[in-house]
NUKOL-291979 format. One record per atom (N, C-alpha, C): x, y, z; residue in one letter. Coordinates in steps of 0.05 Angstrom, whole numbers, plus 5000, padded with zeros to 4 digits. Last residue first. Layout:
XYZA;...
***
This chain:
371440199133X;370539879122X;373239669099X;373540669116X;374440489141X;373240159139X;367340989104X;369541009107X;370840779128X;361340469076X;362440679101X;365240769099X;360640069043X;360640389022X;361140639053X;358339639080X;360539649057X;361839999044X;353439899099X;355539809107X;358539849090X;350539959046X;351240149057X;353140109079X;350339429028X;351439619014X;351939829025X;346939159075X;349839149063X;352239259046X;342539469052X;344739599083X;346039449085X;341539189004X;341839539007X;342939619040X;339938779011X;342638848995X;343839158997X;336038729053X;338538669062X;341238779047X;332638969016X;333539159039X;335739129054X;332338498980X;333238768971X;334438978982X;329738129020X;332738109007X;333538428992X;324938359027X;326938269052X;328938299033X;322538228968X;323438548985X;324938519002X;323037698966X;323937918949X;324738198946X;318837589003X;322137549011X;323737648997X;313837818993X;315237909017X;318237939011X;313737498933X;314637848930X;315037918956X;312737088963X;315137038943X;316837348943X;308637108997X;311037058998X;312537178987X;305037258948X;305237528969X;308037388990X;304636728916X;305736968906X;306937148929X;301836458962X;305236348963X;306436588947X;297436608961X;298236708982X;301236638982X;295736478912X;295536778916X;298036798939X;298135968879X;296436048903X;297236358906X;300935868811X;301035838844X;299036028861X;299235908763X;298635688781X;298335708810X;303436248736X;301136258736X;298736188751X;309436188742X;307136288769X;304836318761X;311236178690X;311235958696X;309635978727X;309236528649X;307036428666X;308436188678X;315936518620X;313636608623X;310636428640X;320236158609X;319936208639X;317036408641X;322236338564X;321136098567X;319436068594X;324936768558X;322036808550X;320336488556X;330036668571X;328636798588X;324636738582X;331836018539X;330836338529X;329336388556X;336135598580X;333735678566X;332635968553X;342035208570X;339735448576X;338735588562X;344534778569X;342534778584X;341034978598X;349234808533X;347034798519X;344234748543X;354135138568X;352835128541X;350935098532X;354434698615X;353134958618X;352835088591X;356234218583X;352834168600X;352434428607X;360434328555X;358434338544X;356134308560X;363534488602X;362634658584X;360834628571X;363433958629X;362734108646X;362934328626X;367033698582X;363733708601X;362133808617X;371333948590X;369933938567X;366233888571X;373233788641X;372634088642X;370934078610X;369333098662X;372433318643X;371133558642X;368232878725X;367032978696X;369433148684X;368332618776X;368432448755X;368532578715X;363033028802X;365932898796X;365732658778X;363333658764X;362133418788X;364533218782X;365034358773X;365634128761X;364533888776X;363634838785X;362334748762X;361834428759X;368735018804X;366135058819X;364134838810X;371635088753X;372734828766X;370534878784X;369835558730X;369335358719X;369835088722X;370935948770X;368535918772X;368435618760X;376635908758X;375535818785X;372135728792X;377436068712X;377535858715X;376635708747X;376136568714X;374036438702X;374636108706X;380236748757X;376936728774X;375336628749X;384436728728X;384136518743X;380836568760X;383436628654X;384636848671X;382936588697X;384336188603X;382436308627X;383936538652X;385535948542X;385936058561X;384236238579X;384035338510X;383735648521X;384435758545X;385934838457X;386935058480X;385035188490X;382534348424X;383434518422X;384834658455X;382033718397X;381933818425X;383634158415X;378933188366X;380633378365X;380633578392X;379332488378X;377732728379X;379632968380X;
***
């Protein structure tokens, strides 16, 4: 099999050893994140189904998390931090 080079600066290669299960070549671990994704558009109505009350979850914790990102961010963005 032919095998070519590339070069990675070290946080792509870090992410791409993250990646890795075991037993598996960095070649495999490219091609399984390569071809196992989907067009956004695929994911349509995939909540069509679910219960009213698990939606008003979903969008609670959706908000919780946003507020968290946002006074972490404002933490972070203090002088001296």
């Amino acid at each position: 099999m032919e095998s070519t080079s590339v070069a990675l600066d070290r946080e792509a290669y870090d992410l791409l050893r993250s990646q890795k299960r075991p037993g598996e070549s960095f070649s495999q671990v490219v091609k399984r994140l390569a071809k196992n994704r989907r067009p956004l558009a695929s994911f349509a109505g995939a909540w069509k189904d679910l219960p009213e009350s698990t939606v008003r979850q979903i969008q609670a914790n959706r908000k919780r998390l946003r507020e968290l990102d946002e006074e972490r961010f404002e933490r972070l963005m203090k002088p001296g931090h």
